[in-house]
Structure formats: C-alpha cells, structure tokens
N, CA, C and O atoms as a GROMACS GRO file, in nm:
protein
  336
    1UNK      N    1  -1.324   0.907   0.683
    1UNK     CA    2  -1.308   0.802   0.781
    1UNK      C    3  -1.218   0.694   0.721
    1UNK      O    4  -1.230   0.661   0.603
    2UNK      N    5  -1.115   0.631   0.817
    2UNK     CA    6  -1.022   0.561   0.767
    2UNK      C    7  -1.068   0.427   0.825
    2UNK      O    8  -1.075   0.397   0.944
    3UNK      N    9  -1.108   0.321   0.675
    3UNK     CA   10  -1.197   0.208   0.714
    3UNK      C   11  -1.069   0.067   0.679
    3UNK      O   12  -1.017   0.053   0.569
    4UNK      N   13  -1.042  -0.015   0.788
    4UNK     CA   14  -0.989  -0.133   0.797
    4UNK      C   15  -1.064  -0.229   0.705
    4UNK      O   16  -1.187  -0.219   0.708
    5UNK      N   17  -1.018  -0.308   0.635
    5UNK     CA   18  -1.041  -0.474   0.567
    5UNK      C   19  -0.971  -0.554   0.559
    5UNK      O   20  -0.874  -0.542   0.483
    6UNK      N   21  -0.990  -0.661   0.631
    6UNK     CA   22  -0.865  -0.774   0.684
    6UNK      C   23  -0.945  -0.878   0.564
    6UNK      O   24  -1.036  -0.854   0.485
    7UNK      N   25  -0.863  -1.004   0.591
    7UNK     CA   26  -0.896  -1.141   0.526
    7UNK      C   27  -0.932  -1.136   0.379
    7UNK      O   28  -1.008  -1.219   0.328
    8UNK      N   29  -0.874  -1.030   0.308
    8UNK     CA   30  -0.888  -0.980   0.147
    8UNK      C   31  -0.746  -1.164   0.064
    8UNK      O   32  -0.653  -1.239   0.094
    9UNK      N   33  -0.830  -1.134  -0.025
    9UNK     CA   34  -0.783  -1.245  -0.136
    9UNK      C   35  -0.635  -1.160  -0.155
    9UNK      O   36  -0.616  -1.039  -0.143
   10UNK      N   37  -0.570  -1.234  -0.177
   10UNK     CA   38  -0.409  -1.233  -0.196
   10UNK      C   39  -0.408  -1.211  -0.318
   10UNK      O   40  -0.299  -1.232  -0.370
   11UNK      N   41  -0.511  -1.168  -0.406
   11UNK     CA   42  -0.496  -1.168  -0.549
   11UNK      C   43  -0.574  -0.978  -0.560
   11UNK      O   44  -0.543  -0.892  -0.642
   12UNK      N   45  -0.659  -0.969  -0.465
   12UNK     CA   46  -0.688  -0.794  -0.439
   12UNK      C   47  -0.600  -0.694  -0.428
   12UNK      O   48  -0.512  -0.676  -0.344
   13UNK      N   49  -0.650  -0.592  -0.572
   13UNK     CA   50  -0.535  -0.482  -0.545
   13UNK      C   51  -0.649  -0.370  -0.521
   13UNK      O   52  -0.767  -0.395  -0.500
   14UNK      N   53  -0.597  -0.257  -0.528
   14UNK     CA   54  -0.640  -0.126  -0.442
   14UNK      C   55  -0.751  -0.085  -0.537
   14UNK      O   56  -0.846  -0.030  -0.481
   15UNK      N   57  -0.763  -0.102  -0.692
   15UNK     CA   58  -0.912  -0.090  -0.747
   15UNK      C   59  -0.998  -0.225  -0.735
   15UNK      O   60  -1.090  -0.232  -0.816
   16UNK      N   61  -0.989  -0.285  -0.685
   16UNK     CA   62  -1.097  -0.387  -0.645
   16UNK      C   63  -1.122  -0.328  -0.484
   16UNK      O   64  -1.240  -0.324  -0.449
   17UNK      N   65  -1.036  -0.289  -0.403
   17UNK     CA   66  -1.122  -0.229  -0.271
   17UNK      C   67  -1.221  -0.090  -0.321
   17UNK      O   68  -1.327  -0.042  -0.281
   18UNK      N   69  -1.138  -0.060  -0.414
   18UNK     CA   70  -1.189   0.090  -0.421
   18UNK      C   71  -1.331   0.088  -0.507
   18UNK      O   72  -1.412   0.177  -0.482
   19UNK      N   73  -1.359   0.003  -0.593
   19UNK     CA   74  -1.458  -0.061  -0.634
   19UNK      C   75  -1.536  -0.090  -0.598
   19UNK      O   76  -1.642  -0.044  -0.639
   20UNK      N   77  -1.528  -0.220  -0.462
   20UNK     CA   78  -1.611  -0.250  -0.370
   20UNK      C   79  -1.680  -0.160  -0.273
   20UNK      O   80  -1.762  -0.204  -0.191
   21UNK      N   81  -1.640  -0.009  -0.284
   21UNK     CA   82  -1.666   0.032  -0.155
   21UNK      C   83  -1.743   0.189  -0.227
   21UNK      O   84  -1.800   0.274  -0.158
   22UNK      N   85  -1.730   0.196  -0.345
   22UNK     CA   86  -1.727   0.300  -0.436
   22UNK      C   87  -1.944   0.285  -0.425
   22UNK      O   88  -2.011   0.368  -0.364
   23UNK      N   89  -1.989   0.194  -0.481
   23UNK     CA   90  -2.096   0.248  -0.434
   23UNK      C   91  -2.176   0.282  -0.290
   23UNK      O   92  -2.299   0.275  -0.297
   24UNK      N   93  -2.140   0.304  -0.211
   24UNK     CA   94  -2.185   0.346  -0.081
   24UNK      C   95  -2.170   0.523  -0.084
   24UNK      O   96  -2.254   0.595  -0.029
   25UNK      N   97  -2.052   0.575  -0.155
   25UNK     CA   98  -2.032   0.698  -0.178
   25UNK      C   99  -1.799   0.744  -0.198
   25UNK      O  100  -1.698   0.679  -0.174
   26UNK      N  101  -1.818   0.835  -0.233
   26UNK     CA  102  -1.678   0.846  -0.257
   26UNK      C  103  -1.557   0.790  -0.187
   26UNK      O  104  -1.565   0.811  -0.066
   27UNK      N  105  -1.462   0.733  -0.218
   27UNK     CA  106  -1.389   0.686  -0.200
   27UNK      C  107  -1.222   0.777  -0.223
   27UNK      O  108  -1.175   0.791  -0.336
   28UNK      N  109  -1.161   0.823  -0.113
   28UNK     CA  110  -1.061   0.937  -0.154
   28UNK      C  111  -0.905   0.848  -0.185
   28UNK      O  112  -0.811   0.889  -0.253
   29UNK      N  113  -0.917   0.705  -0.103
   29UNK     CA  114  -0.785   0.610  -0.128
   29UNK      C  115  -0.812   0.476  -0.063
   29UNK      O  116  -0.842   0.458   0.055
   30UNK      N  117  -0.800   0.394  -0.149
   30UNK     CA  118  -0.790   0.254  -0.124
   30UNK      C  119  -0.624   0.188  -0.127
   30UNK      O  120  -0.564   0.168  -0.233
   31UNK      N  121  -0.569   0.160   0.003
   31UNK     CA  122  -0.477   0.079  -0.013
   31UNK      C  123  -0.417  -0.072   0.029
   31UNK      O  124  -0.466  -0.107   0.136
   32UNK      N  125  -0.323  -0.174  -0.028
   32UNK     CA  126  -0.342  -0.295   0.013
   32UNK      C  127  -0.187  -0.277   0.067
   32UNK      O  128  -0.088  -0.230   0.010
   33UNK      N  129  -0.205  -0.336   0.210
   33UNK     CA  130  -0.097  -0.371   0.260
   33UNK      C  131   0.050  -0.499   0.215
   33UNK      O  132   0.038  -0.620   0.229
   34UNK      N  133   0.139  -0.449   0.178
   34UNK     CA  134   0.231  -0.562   0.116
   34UNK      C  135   0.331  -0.576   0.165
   34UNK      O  136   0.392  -0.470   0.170
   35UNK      N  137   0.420  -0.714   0.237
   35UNK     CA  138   0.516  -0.774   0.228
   35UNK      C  139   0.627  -0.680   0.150
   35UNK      O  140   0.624  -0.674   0.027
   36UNK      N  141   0.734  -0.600   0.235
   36UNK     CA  142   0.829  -0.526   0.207
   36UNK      C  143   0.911  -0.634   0.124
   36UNK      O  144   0.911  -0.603   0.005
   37UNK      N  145   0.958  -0.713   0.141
   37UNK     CA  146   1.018  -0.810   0.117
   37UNK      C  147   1.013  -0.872  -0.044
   37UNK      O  148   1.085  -0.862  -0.144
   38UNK      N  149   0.874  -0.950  -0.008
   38UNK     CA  150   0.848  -1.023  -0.132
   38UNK      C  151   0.741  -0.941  -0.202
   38UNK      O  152   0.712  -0.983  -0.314
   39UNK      N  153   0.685  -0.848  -0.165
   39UNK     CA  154   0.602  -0.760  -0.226
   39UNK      C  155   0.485  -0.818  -0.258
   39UNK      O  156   0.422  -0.804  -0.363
   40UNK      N  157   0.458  -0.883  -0.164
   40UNK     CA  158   0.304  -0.999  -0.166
   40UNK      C  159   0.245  -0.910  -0.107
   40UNK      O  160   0.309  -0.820  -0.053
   41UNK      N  161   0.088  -0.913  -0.104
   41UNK     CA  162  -0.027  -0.861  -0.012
   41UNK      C  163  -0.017  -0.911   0.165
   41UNK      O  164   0.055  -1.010   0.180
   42UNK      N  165  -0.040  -0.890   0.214
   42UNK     CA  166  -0.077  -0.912   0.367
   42UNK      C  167  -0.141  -0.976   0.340
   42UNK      O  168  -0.110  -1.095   0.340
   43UNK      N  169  -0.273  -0.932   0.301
   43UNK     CA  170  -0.382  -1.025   0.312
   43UNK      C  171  -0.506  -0.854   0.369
   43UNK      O  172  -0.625  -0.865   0.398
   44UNK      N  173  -0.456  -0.770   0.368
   44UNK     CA  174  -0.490  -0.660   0.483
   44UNK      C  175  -0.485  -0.547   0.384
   44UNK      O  176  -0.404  -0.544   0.291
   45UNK      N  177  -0.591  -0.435   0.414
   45UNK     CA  178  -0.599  -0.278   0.345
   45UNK      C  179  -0.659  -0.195   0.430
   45UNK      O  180  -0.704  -0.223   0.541
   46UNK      N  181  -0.657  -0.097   0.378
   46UNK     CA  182  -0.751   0.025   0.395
   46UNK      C  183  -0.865   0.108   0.320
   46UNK      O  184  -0.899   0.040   0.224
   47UNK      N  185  -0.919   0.196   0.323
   47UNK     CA  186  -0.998   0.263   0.222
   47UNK      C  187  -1.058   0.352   0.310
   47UNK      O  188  -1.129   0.318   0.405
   48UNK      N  189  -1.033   0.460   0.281
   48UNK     CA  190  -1.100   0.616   0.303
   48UNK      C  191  -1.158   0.707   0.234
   48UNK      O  192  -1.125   0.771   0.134
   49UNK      N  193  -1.281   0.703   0.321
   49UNK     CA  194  -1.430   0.774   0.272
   49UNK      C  195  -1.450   0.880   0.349
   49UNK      O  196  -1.458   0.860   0.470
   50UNK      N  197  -1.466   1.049   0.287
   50UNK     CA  198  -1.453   1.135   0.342
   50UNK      C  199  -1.594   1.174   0.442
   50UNK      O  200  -1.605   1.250   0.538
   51UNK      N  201  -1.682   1.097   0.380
   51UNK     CA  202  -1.830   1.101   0.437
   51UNK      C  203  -1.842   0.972   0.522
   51UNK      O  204  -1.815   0.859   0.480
   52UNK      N  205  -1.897   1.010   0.678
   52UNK     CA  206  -1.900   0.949   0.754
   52UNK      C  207  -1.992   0.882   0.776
   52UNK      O  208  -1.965   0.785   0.846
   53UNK      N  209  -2.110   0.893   0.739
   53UNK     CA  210  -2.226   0.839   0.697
   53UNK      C  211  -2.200   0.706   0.615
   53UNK      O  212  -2.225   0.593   0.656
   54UNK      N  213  -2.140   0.742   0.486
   54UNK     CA  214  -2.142   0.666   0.394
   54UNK      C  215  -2.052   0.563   0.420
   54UNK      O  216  -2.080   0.449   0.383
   55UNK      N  217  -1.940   0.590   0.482
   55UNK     CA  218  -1.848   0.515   0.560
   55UNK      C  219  -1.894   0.411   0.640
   55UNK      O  220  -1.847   0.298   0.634
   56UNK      N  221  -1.965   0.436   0.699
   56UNK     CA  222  -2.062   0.351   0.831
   56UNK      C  223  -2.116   0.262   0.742
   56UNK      O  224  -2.096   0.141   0.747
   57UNK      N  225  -2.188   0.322   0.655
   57UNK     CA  226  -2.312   0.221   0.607
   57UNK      C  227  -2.226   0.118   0.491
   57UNK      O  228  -2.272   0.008   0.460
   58UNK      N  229  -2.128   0.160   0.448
   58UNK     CA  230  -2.032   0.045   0.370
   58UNK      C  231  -2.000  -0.035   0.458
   58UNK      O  232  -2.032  -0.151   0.433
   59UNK      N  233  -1.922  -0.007   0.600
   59UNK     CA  234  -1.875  -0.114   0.718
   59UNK      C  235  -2.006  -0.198   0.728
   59UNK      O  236  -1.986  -0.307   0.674
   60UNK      N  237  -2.090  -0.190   0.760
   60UNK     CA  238  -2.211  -0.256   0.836
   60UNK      C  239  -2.296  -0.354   0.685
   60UNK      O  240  -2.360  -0.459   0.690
   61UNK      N  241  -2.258  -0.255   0.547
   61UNK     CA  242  -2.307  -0.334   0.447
   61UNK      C  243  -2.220  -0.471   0.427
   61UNK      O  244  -2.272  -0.581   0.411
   62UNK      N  245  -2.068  -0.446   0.431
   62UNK     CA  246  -1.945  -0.537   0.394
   62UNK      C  247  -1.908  -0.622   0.446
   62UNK      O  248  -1.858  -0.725   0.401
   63UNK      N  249  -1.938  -0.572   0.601
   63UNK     CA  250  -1.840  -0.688   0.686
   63UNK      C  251  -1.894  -0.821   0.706
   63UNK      O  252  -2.007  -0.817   0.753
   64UNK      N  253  -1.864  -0.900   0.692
   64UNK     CA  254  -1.885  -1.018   0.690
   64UNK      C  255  -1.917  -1.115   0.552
   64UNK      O  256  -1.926  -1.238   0.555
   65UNK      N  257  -1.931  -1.039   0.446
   65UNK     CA  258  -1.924  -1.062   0.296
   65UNK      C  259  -1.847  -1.105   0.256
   65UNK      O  260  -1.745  -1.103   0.326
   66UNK      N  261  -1.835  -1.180   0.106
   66UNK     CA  262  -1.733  -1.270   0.035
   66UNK      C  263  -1.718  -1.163  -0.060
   66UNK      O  264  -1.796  -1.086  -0.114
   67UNK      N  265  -1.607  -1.181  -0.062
   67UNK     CA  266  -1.539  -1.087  -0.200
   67UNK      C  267  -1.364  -1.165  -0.244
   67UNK      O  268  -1.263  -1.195  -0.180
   68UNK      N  269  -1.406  -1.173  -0.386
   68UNK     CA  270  -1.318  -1.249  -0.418
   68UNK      C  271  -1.284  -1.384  -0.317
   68UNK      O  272  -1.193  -1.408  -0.238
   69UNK      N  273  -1.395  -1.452  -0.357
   69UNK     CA  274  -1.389  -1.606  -0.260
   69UNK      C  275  -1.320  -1.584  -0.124
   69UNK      O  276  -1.230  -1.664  -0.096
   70UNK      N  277  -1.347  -1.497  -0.043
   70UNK     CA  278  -1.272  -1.464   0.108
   70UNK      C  279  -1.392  -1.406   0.170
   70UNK      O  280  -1.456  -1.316   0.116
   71UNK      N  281  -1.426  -1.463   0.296
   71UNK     CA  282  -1.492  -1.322   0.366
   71UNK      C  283  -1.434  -1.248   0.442
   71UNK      O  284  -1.352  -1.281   0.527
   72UNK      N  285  -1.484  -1.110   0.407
   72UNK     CA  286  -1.400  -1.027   0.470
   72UNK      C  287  -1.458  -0.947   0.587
   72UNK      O  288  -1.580  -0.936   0.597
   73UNK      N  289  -1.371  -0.886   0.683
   73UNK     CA  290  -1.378  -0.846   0.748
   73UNK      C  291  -1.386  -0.685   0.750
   73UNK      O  292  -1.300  -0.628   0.683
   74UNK      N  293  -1.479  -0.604   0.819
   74UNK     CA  294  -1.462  -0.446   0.737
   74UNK      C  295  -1.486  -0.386   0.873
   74UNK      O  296  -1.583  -0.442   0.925
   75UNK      N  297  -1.432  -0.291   0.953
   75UNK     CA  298  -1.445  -0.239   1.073
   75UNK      C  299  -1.407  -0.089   1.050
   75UNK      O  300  -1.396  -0.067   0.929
   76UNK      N  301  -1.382   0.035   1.136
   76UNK     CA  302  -1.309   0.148   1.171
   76UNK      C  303  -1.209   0.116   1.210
   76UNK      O  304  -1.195   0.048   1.312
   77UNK      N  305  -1.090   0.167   1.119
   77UNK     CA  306  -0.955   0.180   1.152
   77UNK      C  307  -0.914   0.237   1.268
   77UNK      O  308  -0.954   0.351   1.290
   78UNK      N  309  -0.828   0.172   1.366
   78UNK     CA  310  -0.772   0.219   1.490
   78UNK      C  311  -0.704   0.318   1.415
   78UNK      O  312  -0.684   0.309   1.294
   79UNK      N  313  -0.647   0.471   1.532
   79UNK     CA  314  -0.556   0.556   1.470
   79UNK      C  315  -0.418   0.502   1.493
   79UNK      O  316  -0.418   0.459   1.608
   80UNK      N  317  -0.328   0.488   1.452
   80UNK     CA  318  -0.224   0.452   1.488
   80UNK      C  319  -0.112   0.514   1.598
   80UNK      O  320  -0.084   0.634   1.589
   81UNK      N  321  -0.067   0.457   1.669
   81UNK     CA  322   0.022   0.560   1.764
   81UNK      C  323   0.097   0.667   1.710
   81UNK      O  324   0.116   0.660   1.588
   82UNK      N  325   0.145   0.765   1.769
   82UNK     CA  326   0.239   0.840   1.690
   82UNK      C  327   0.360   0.798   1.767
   82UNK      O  328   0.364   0.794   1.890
   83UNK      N  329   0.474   0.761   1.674
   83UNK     CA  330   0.558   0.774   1.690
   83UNK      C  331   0.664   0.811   1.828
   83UNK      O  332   0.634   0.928   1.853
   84UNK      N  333   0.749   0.776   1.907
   84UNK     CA  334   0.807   0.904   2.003
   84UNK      C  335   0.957   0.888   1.967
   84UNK      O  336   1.041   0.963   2.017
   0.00000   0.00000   0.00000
C-alpha cells in the first residue's frame, strides 16, 4: 500500500520516514518529495508497505503525530492519473 505524509520537517530524509513507519511492519520504500530546482524537500513523501494491515494501522497510529517538531499528516495515497 502506497501511504502519503504531508507537513514532514524540511530537514526529513527517506530513513527517518522509513524508520518511523518500520515498526508497524515492513517497509519496501520510503521517499521525500524535492524541489527539482533547488533540491529542497517539499515538505511531502511517501512510504510503501506491502502488508495492508500493517499499513492501515501505521496511518491511524501516525496521523496526526509530531515527528521531528511538525505534525504530520499520514493518509492512503491517491493513485495518480495515468498519463494520456
């Protein structure tokens, strides 16, 4: 399951999501969204957990939690359009 986290510290890289989310159950990729440009964070990631269960119960444990002085936000990732 491909899990959304908005409002992440500008200082969070992809082993601090992957960390955070690692005890609920496996974690297959944590990534942080960055500024093509200046190569800053968004502020925005992802993290995918192949177990759906475990997935759930990280969203519902996380969301609304402080991590790295921010609270964050943790939901199910929309799929993204494809392309035409």
């Amino acid at each position: 399951m491909n899990i959304f986290v908005s409002s992440l510290s500008f200082k969070a890289r992809k082993e601090d999501l992957a960390q955070l989310f690692a005890p609920f159950g496996e974690v297959t990729t944590s990534r942080i969204i960055l500024n093509k440009e200046t190569r800053r964070s968004k502020g925005y990631g992802f993290v995918e957990m192949p177990n759906e269960e475990e997935a759930l119960a990280a969203i519902n444990a996380l969301n609304g939690t402080e991590h790295m002085g921010r609270v964050i936000n943790v939901a199910v990732a929309n799929e993204r359009p494809e392309k035409q």
